[in-house]
GUPASE-879711 format. One record per residue (C-alpha): x, y, z. Coordinates in Angstrom, 2 decimals. Each point is the difference from the previous one (the first is absolute). Layout:
GUPASE-879711
papa px=X&py=Y&pz=Z
...
//
This chain:
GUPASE-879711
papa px=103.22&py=27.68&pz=4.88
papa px=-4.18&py=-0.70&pz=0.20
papa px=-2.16&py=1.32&pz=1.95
papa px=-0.09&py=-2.40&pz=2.97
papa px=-3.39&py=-1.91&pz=0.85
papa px=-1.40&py=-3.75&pz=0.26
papa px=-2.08&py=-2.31&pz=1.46
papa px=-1.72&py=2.30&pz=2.73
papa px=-0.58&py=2.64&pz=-2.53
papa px=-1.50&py=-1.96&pz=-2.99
papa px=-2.33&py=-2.38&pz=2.81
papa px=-1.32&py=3.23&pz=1.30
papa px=-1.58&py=1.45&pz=-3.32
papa px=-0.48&py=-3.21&pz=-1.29
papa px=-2.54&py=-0.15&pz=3.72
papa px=-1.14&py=2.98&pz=-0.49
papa px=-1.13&py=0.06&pz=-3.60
papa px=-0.73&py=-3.15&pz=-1.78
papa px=-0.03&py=2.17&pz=-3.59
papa px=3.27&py=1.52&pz=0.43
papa px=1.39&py=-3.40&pz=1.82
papa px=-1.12&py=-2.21&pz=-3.24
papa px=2.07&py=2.57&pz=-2.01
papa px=2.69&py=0.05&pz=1.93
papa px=0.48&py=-4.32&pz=-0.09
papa px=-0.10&py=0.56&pz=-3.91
papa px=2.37&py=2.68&pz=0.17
papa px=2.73&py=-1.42&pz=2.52
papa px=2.63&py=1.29&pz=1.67
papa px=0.83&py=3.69&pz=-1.10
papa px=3.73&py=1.30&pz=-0.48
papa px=-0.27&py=3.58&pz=-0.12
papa px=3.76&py=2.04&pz=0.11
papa px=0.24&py=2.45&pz=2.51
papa px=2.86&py=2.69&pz=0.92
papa px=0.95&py=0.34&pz=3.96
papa px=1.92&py=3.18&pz=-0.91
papa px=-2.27&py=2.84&pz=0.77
papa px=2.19&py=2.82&pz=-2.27
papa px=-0.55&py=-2.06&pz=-3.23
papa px=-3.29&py=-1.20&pz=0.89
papa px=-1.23&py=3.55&pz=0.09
papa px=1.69&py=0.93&pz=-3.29
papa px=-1.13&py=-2.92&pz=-1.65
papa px=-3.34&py=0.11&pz=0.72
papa px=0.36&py=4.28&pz=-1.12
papa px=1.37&py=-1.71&pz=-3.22
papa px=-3.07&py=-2.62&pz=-0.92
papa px=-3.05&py=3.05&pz=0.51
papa px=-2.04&py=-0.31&pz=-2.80
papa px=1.69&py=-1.99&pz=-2.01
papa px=0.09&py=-3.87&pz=-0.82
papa px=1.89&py=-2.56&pz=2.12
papa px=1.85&py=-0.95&pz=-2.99
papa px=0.82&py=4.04&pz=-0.57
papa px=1.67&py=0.03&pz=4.04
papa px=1.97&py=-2.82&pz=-0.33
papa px=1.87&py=1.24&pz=-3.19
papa px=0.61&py=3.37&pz=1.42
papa px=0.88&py=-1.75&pz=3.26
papa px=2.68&py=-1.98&pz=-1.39
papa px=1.30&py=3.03&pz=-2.16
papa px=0.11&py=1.84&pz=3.53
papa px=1.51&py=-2.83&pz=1.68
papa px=2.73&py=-0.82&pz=-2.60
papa px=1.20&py=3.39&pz=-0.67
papa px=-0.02&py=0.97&pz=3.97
papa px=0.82&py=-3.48&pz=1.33
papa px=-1.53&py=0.78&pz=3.90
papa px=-3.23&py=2.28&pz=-0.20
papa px=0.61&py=2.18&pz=3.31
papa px=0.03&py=3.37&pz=0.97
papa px=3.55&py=0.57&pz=-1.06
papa px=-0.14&py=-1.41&pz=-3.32
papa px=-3.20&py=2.03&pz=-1.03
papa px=1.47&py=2.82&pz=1.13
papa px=2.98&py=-0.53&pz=-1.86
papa px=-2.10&py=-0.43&pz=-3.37
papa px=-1.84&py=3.15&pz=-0.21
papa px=-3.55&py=0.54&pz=-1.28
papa px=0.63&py=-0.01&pz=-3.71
papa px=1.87&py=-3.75&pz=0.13
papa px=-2.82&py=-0.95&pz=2.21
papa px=-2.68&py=0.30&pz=-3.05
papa px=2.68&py=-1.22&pz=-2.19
papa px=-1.15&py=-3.88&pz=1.01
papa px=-3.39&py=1.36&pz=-0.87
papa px=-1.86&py=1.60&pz=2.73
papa px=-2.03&py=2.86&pz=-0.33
papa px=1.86&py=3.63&pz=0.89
papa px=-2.86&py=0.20&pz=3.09
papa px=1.28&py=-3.56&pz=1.45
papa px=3.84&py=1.21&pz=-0.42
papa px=-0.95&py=3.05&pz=2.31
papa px=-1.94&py=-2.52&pz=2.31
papa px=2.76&py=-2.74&pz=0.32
papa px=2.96&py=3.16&pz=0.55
papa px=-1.57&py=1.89&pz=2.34
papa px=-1.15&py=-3.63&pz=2.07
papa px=3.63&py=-0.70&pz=0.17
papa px=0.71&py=3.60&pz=1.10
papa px=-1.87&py=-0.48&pz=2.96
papa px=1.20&py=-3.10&pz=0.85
papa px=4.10&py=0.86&pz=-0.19
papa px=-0.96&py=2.80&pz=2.05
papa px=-1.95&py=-1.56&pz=2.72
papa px=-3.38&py=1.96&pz=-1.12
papa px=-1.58&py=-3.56&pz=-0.05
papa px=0.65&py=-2.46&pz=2.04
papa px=-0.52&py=-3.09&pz=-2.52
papa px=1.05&py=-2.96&pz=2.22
papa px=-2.49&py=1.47&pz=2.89
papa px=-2.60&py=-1.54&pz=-2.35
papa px=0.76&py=-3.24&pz=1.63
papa px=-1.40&py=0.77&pz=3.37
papa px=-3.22&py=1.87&pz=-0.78
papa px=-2.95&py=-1.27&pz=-0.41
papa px=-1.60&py=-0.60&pz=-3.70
papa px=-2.33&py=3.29&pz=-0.02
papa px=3.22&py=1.92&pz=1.65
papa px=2.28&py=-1.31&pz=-2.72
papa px=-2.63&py=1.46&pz=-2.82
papa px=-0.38&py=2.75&pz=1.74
papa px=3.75&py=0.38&pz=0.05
papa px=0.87&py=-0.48&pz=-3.58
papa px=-2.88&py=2.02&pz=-1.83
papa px=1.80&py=2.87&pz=1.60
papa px=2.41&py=-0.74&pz=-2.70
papa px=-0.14&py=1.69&pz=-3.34
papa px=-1.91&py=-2.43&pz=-2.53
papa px=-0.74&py=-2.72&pz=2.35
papa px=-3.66&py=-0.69&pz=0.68
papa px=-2.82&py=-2.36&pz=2.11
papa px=1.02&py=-2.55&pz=-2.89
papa px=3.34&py=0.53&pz=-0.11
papa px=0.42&py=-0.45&pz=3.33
papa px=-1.66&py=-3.02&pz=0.29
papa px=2.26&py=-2.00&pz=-2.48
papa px=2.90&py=1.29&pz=1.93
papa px=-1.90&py=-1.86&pz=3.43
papa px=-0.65&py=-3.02&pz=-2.01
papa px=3.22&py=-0.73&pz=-2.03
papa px=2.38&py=1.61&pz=1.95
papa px=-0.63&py=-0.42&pz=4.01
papa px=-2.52&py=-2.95&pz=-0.71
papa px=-2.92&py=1.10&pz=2.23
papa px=-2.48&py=-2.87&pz=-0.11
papa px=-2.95&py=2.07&pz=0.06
papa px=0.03&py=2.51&pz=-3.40
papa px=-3.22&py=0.28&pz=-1.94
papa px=-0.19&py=2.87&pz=-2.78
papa px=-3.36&py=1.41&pz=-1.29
papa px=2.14&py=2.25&pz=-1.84
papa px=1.83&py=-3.20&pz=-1.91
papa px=-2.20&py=-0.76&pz=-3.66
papa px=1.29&py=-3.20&pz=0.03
papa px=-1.30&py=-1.39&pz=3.55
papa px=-3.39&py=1.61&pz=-0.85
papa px=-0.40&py=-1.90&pz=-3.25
papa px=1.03&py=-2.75&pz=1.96
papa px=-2.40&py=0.07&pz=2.57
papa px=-3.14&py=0.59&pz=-2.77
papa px=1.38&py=-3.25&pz=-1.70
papa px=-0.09&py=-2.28&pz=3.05
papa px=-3.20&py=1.80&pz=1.32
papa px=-1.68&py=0.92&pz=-3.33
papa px=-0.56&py=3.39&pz=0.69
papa px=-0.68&py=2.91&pz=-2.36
papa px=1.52&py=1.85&pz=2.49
papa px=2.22&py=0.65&pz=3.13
papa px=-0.75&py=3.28&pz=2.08
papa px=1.78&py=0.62&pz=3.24
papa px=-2.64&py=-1.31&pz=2.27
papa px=0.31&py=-3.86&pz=-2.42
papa px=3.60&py=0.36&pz=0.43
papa px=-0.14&py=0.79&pz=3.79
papa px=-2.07&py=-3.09&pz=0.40
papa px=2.68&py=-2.48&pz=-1.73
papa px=2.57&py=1.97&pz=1.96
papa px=-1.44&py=-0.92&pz=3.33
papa px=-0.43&py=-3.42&pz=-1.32
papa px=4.00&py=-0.51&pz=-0.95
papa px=1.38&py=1.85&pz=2.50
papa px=2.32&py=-0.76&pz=2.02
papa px=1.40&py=-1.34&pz=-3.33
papa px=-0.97&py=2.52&pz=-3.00
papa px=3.21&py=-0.33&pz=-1.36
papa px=-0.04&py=-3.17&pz=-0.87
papa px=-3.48&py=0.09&pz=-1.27
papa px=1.57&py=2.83&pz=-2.14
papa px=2.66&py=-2.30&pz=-1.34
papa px=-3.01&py=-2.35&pz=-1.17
papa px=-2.26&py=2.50&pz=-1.75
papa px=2.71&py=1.63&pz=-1.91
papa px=0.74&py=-3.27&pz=-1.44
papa px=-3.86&py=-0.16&pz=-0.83
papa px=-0.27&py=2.89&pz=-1.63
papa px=3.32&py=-0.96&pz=-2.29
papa px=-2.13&py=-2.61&pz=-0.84
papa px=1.54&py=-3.12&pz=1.37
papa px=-3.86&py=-2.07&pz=0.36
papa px=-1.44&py=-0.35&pz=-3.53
papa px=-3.86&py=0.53&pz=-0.13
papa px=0.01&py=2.85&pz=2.14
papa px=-0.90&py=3.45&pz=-1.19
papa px=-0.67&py=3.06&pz=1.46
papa px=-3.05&py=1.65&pz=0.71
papa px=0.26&py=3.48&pz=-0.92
papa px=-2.36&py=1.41&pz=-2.17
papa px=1.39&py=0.40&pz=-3.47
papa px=0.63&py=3.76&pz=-0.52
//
């Protein structure tokens, strides 16, 4: 499954800003993969903190090999000391156990998430052990597909937005203004700059000054 958008989405940005909407002709249409179950959303994104993409996706198939379904019961069943075996830290082994704790108990009400709102769903799930602003962001964006996720706490989107935009660089206040100016559709604007900042549009570098 991708994360669901079109026409409407892509006109609107492309209306809004003519830099970004240039980009985004060159670029295409974007399949990114997302996960509609919440309980291996959250673990997965626990899994891929601070470490490469490429890094998440081979512990993520170790996980989901040895384990099959990734769900409260079949955490549980593994114990902390298989859970670092597929080559998570002992700190994310705690994290992932004691989120699956709460949910086979009914602590936390995962499926709730559906029906709040996006700052009562971050709110909701940094209570958790190990899951932050960022965290918790991912989890809106490739898991429930809200249309209107913007991170100034993702690396990636900020490089992005200093290549299209050739800044040096983003503070909050720059990266409030380009929310206001993609929302209702941040996500998607997201999707674009991420791709960007892979490096999908030869000739464009970023701005930062060189350390």
């Amino acid at each position: 499954m991708y994360f669901q958008y079109g026409e409407k989405e892509i006109d609107y940005l492309k209306k809004k800003d003519k830099k970004l909407g240039e980009l985004i002709d060159q670029i295409g249409f974007i399949k990114r993969t997302v996960d509609p179950d919440l309980f291996s959303s959250v673990v997965h994104q626990i899994v891929g903190q601070q470490i490469s993409t490429k890094a998440q996706e081979t512990i993520w198939n170790r996980m989901k090999n040895t384990l099959g379904s990734i769900n409260a019961d079949t955490i549980l069943g593994t114990g902390i000391i298989q859970l670092q075996s597929f080559g998570i830290s002992f700190r994310k082994a705690e994290y992932i156990n004691d989120f699956a704790k709460k949910v086979s108990s009914g602590t936390f009400d995962l499926e709730s998430l559906r029906f709040k709102s996006d700052e009562e769903a971050i709110r909701e799930l940094c209570s958790l052990k190990g899951v932050g602003v960022w965290t918790a962001e991912m989890i809106l964006l490739f898991c429930l597909q809200r249309p209107n996720i913007f991170s100034f706490n993702d690396l990636a989107i900020l490089r992005g937005l200093r290549m299209v935009y050739h800044h040096r660089k983003i503070d909050r206040k720059l990266f409030e203004k380009y929310r206001r100016r993609y929302s209702p559709y941040c996500s998607v604007a997201s999707l674009y700059l991420w791709t960007i900042a892979g490096g999908a549009i030869p000739g464009l570098k970023d701005y930062a000054p060189k350390k």
